[in-house]
C-alpha positions, -999 to +999 in steps of 0.1 A: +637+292+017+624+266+042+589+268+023+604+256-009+620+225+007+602+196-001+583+207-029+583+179-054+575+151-027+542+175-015+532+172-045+539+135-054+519+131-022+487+151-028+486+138-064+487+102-052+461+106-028+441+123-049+447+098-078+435+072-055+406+090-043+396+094-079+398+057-082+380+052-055+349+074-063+350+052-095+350+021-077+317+035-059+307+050-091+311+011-100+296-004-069+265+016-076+261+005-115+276-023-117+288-046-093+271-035-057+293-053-035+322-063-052+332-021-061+319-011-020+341-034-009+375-026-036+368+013-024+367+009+014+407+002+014+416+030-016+396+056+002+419+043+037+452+049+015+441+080+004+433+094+036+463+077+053+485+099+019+469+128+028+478+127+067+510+119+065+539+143+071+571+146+053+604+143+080+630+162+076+649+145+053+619+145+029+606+112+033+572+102+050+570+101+081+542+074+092+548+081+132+515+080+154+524+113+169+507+145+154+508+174+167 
């Protein structure tokens, strides 16, 4: 039963993060093309926020829990 807890906001979580690492590998995808700088530069902080999605944990009361401490 414990597994099932928190099953809506996992997967809010992972498809966020995935949906901005999509948009970031289109921003590069974009940087390459068409603007060289100007789509490096937009997809340095969306692939951060994705990664920062990704390692976050859910607390307890299903929120996200954005503590420095992982164990």
């Amino acid at each position: 039963m414990e597994n099932n807890k928190c099953t809506s906001e996992k997967f809010s979580k992972y498809f966020l993060s995935s949906l901005f690492g999509l948009f970031s590998l289109g921003l590069v995808v974009l940087g390459f093309t068409l603007l060289p700088i100007i789509g490096f530069v937009l997809a340095l902080p969306v692939v951060a926020i994705s990664i920062i999605l990704i390692r976050t944990r859910l607390n307890d009361q299903c929120e996200l829990d954005f503590n420095t401490d992982v164990s």
